[in-house]
SELO-849956 format. One record per residue (C-alpha): residue number from 1; chain; x, y, z. Coordinates in steps of 0.1 Angstrom, whole numbers. Layout:
# residues N
NODE  NUM  A  X  Y  Z
...
***
This chain:
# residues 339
NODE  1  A  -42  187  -228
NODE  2  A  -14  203  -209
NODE  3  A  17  181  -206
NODE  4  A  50  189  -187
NODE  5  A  46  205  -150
NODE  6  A  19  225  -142
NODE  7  A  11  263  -152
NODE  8  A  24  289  -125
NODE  9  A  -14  300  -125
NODE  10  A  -25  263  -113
NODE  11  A  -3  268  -78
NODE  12  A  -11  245  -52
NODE  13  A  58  198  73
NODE  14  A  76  170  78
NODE  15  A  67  136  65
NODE  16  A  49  113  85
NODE  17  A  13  93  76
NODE  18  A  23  86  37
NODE  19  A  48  59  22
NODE  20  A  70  86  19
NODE  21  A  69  97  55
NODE  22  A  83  64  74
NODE  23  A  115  90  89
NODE  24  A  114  115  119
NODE  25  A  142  128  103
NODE  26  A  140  159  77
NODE  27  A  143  140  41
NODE  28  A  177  143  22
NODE  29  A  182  149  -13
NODE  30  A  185  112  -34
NODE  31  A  215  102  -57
NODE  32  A  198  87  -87
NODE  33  A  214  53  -78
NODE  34  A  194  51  -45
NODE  35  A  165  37  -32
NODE  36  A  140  61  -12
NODE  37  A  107  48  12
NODE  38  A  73  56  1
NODE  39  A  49  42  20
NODE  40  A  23  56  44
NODE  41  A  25  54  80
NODE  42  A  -7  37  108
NODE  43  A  -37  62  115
NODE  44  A  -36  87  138
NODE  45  A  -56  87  174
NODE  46  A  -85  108  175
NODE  47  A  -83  146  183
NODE  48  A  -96  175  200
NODE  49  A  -119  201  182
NODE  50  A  -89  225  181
NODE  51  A  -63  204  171
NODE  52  A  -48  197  134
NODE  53  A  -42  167  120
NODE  54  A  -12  151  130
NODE  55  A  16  137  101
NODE  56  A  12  108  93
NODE  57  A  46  82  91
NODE  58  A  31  53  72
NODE  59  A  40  68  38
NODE  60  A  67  44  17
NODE  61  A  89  73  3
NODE  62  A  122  81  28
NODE  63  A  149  93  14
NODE  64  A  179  75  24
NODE  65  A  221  82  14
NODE  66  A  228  46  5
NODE  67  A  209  15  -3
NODE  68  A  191  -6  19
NODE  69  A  194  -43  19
NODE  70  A  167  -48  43
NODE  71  A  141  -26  64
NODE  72  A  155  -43  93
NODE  73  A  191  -34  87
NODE  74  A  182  2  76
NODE  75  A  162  11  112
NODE  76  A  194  -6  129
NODE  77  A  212  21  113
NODE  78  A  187  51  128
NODE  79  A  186  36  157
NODE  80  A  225  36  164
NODE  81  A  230  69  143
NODE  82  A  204  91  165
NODE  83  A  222  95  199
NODE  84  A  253  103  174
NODE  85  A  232  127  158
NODE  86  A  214  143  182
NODE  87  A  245  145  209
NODE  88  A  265  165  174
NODE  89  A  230  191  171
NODE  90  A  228  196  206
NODE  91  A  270  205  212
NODE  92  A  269  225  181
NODE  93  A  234  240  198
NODE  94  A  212  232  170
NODE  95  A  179  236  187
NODE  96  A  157  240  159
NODE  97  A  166  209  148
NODE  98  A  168  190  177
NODE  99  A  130  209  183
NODE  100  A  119  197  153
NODE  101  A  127  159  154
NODE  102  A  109  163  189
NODE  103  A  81  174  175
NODE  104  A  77  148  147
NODE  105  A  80  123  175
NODE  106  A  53  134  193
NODE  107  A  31  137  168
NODE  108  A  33  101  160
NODE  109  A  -1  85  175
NODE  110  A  -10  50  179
NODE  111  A  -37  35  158
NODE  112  A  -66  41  162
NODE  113  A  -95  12  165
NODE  114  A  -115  19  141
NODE  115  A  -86  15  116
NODE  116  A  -96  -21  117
NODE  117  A  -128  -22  103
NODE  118  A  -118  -39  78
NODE  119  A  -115  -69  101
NODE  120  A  -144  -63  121
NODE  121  A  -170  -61  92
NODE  122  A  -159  -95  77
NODE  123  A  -185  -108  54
NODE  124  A  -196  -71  44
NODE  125  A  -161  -64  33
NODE  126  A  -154  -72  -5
NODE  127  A  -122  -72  -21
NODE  128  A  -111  -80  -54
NODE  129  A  -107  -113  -45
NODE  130  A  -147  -113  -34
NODE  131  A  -171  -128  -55
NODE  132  A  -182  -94  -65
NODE  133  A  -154  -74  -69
NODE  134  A  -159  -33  -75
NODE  135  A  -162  -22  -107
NODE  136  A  -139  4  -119
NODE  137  A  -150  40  -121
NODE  138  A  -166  55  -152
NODE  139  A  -142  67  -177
NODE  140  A  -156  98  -181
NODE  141  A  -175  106  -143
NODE  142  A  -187  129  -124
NODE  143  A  -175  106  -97
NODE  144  A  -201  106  -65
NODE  145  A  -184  104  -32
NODE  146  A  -196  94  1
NODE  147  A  -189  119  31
NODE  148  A  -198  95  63
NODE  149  A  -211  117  93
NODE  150  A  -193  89  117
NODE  151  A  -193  58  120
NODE  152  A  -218  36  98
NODE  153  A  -234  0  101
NODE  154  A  -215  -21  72
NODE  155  A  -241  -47  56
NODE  156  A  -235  -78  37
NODE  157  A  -258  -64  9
NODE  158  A  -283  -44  3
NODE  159  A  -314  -47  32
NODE  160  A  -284  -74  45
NODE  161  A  -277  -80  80
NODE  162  A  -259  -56  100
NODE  163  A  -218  -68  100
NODE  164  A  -197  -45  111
NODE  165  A  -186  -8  113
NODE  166  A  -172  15  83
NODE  167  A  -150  41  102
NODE  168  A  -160  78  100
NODE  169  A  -123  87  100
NODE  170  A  -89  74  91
NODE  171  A  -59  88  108
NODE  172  A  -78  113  119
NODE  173  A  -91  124  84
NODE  174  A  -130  125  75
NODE  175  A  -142  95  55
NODE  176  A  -143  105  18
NODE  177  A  -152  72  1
NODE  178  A  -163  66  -35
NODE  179  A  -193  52  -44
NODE  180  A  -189  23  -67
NODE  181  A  -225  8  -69
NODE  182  A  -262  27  -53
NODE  183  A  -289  1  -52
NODE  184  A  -320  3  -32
NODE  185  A  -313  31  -7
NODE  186  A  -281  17  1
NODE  187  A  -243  23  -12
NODE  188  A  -212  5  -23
NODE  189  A  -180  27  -9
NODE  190  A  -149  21  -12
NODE  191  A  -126  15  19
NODE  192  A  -92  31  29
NODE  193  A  -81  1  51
NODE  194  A  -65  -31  38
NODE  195  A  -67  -54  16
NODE  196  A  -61  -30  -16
NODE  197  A  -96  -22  -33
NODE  198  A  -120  -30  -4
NODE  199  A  -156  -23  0
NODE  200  A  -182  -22  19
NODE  201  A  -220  -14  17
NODE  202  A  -238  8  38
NODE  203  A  -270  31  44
NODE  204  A  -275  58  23
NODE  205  A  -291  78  49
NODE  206  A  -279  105  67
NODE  207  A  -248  104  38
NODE  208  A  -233  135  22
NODE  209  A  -230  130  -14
NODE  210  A  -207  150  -36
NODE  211  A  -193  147  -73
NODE  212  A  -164  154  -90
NODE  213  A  -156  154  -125
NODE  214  A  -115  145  -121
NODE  215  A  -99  111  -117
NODE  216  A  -62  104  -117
NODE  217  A  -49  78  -139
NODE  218  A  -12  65  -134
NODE  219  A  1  42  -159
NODE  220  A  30  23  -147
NODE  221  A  46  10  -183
NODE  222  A  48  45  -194
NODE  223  A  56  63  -158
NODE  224  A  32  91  -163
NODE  225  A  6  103  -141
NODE  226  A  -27  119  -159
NODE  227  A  -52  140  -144
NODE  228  A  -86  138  -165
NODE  229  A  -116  157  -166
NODE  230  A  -151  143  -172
NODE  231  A  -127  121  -195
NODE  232  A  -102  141  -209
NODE  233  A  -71  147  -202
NODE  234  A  -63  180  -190
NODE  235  A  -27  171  -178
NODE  236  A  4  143  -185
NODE  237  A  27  148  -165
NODE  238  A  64  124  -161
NODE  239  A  65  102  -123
NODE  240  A  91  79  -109
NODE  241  A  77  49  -93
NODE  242  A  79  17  -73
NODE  243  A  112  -1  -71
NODE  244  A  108  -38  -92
NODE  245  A  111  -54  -54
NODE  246  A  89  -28  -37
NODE  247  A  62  -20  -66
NODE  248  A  36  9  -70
NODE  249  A  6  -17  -62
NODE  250  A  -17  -15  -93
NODE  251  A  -56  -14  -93
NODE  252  A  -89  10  -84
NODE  253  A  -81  36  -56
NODE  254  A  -85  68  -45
NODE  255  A  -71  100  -23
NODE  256  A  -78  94  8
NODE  257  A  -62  126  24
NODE  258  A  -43  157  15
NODE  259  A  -16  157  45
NODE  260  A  4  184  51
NODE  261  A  40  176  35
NODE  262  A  77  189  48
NODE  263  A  110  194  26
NODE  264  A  109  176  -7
NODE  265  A  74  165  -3
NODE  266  A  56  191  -10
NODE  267  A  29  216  9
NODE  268  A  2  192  3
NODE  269  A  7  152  -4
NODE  270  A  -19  131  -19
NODE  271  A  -23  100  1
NODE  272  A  -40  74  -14
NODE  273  A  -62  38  -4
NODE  274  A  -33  20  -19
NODE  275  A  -9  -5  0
NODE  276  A  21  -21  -7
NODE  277  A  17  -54  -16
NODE  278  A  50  -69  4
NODE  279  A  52  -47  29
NODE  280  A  30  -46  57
NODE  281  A  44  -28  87
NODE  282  A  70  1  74
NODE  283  A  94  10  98
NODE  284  A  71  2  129
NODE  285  A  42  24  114
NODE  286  A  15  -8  114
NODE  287  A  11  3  77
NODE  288  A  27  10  41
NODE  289  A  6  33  20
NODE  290  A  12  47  -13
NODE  291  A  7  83  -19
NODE  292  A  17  109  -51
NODE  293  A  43  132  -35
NODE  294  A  70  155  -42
NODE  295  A  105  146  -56
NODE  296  A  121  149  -28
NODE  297  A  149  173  -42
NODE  298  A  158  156  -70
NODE  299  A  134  174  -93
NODE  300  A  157  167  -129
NODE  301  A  153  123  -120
NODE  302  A  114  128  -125
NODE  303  A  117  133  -161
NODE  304  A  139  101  -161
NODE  305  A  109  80  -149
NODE  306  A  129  65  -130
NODE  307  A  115  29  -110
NODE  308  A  133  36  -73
NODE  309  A  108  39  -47
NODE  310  A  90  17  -22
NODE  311  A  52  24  -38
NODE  312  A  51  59  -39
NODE  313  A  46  81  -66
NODE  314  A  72  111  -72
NODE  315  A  63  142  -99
NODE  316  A  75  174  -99
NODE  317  A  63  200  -71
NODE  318  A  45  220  -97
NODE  319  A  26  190  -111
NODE  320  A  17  181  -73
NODE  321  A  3  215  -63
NODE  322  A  -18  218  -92
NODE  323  A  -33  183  -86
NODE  324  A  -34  191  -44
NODE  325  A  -54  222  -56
NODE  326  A  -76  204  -83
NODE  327  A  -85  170  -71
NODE  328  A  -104  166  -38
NODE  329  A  -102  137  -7
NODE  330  A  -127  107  -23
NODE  331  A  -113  109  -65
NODE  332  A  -105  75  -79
NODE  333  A  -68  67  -89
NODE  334  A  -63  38  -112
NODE  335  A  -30  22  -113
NODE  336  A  -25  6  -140
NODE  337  A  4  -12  -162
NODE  338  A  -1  -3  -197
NODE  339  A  -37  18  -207
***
């Protein structure tokens, strides 16, 4: 079991789609007595063959200099600040980053429709309020995952009536979904779209299935985040986590994406199919998603397990590029409060 941050051997831009990315402005470094955004941002629109995917701003982990009382109060703030701002960068003829808070504007999209299949496959969507709600993934894997080739019929059941659509992509990122349950030909995936630890069924055919043997375990009592391997634990490794107001939401996920990060964030960020429980729309994004991410420059607070952020999950860059590098797009995450 390796504990600590990662081995130099297990190596491996601006925030946008994650809890953490809810700012066009580059992230700041975080006095321990501050709160910081980490929720993810709404998807993206669709693109062209030759484009990348664009950042994402629905993340819940921002840094900010002071506290914020309220969302409201806090985008009052940008919004007076940025003429200041950008008026100071462009007399001082600071073009790169004037350039580069263009460019993260642009690149934030509108949703796209089939972000809403939860809503439009109503009675094949189960959450864990649902009369069957998902089981939990094996403790010890492999873990099969569900690579969609588009979009999919949803069904109430197995050889159920059609209900709905599952999307083939979210924000622009191929549908990787778990499957929780196989029964006669058909599947039981897991859903990144609201409410937390959705699922739908669907047709087996036509499917890509994969496996992997490595699920991430966060434990909120103890602030640690755990990678395991066909059950054991190959690394334990200190996080900071959701504020008491704005809490890490707890139950059966999984990574959904590895976005490109920025400054503090890291090269890749794991975004994951969890949302924040009382927030809905961060900072205009339509969305407010957890994801594991960098420290944000405060890399000596992570071994504080410290409880500061608005979902998100903060460990050392090390420990997140070995996990970006380990764990593919469709591993469960359990959240959990005490193993």
């Amino acid at each position: 079991m390796r504990a600590g941050t990662a081995p130099a051997l297990a190596a491996g831009a601006a925030p946008d789609p994650l809890k953490d990315y809810h700012s066009h402005m580059p992230p700041r470094d975080v006095p321990d007595d501050t709160r910081d955004t980490d929720e993810i941002p709404p998807v993206a629109a669709p693109l062209a063959p030759t484009q990348d995917p664009p950042k994402l701003r629905h993340l819940l982990d921002e840094s900010v200099a002071d506290s914020r009382a309220t969302e409201e109060a806090a985008a009052a703030r940008r919004r007076r600040l940025l003429p200041v701002l950008l008026g100071l960068l462009v007399g001082l003829g600071a073009w790169i980053p004037v350039g580069w808070m263009a460019i993260m504007a642009a690149q934030v999209p509108e949703p796209e429709p089939a972000t809403t299949v939860v809503a439009s496959v109503a009675a094949a969507v189960q959450g864990p309020a649902a009369k069957a709600a998902a089981p939990a993934a094996e403790p010890d894997g492999p873990y099969r995952i569900a690579h969609l080739p588009g979009d999919v019929t949803a069904y109430t059941g197995p050889g159920g009536e059609a209900a709905g659509t599952v999307a083939g992509s979210w924000w622009s990122y191929p549908s990787k979904l778990p499957i929780v349950e196989e029964r006669d030909g058909y599947l039981r995936v897991r859903l990144q779209q609201r409410p937390n630890e959705a699922t739908a069924w669907i047709s087996a055919e036509g499917v890509e299935i994969t496996e992997t043997p490595y699920r991430i375990l966060i434990d909120l009592d103890t602030r640690r985040v755990k990678l395991l391997e066909l059950g054991v634990v190959v690394t334990d490794v200190p996080a900071i986590i959701g504020a008491p107001e704005t809490p890490t939401p707890t139950g059966h996920f999984f990574v959904t994406m590895l976005q490109p990060g920025g400054p503090g964030y890291g090269k890749l960020v794991l975004v994951l199919s969890a949302h924040s429980e009382v927030i809905s729309d961060w900072q205009n994004s339509g969305d407010a998603v957890s994801a594991i991410h960098g420290p944000l420059g405060d890399e000596a607070s992570v071994d504080k397990g410290g409880a500061t952020t608005n979902g998100c999950i903060r460990i050392h860059m090390a420990d997140l590029d070995f996990l970006a590098e380990t764990v593919p797009p469709g591993a469960p995450v359990d959240i959990v409060e005490g193993v």
